[in-house]
N, C-alpha and C positions, 0 to 999 in steps of 0.2 A: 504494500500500500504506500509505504513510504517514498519507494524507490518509482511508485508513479507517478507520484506529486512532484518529486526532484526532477522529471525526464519530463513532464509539462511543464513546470517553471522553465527546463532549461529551452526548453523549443519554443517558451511565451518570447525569454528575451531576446531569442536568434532571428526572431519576427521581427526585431530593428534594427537588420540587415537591409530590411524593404525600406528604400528612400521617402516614401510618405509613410511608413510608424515613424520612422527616426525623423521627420519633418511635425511631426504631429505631438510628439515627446518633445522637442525644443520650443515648440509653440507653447505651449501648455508650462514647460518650465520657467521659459521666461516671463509668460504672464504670473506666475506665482512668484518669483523672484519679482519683480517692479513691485509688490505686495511692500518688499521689506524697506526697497529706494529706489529711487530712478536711475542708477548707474549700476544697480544689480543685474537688470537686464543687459546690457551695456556689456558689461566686465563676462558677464554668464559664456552670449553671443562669441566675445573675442577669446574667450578662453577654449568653447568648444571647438570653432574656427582653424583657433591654433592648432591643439590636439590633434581634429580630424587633418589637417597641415601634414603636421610632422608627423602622422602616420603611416600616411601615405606614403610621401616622400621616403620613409625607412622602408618600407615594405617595397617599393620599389627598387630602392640602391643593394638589397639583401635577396629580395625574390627566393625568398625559403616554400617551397610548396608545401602547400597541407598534407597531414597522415593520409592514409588511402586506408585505413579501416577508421574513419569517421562515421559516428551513426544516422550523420546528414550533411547534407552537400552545403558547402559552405565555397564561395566567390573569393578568387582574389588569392594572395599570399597569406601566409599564416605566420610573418615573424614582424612586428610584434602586435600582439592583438588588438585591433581594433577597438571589440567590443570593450576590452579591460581596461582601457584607457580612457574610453570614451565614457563609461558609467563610473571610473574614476572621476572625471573631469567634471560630469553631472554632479554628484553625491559628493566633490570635494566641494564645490558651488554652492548646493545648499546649505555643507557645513560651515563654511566661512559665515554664511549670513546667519547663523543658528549663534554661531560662537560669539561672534560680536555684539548681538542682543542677551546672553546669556549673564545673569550678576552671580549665580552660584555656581561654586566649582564642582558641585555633586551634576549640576545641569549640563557643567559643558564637556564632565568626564559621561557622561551619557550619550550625548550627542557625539564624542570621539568615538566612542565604544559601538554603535550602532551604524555611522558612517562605516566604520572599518569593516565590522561584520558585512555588513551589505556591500562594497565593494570586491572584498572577500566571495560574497556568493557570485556575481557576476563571475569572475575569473574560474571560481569552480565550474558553472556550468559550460564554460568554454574546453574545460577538461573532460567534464561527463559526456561533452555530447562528441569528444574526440576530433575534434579540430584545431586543439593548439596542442603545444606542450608548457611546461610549466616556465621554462625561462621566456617563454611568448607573453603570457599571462605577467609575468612579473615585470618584464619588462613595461609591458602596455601601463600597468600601473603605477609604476614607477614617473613614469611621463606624465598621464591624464593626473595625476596627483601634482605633479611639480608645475606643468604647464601653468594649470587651474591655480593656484597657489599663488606662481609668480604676477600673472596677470590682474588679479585681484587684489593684490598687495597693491601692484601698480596704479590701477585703476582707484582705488582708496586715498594713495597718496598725492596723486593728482587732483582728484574730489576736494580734498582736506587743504589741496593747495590755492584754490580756487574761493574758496569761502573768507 
């Protein structure tokens, strides 16, 4: 039962492979992000931007092919993961704007904890469903986490410059 649930989540989130989910999750985030400020959306936009940028870009200079006992046909190169980076770069975005409104440190070890987890699952189902391997995954995160990170640092200090 378990191992059903895990193998429909992981083919839920391999369905934002399709250019209009992955259009229709960025619409939707950014409206929720402008929620928190108006340069959320802004910083969100340039961070995925980037991300989806320099993935390609790697994935192209590497051209590592996918496993061939994959449990689904997946597009494209497999070094370094798209998705892991990308749902990094998502869920690093909401947590920047989670942390910066948070006043207790029980709130924002919460909010790290459950980012992580969740980032965490993206990258597994990349594994479950056999289309990356784990340095694809880590790598991917490793990026979609820093990119998101730097941009929004950016985009803040600039904000702050500006006032």
């Amino acid at each position: 039962m378990i191992e059903t649930i895990l193998l429909h989540a992981s083919l839920f989130l391999n369905a934002f492979e399709d250019p209009f989910m992955f259009g229709a999750l960025l619409a939707c985030s950014a409206l929720l992000l402008s929620w928190f400020q108006k340069s959320a959306s802004l910083s969100f936009f340039v961070a995925m931007g980037s991300t989806f940028s320099v993935i390609h870009i790697i994935k192209s200079l590497y051209a590592v092919p996918r496993p061939a006992d994959a449990l689904v046909e997946a597009a494209g190169y497999r070094f370094p993961s798209g998705h892991a980076a990308l749902g990094a770069a998502l869920i690093t975005s909401f947590a920047w704007h989670l942390l910066k409104r948070s006043t207790s440190s029980a709130g924002r070890t919460l909010i790290v904890i459950i980012s992580s987890a969740l980032i965490l699952f993206v990258a597994w189902t990349r594994l479950h469903l056999g289309v990356h391997k784990a340095i694809d995954v880590t790598v991917g995160i490793l990026l979609g986490t820093s990119i998101s990170i730097l941009i929004h640092f950016l985009v803040d200090k600039v904000d702050t410059n500006t006032k």
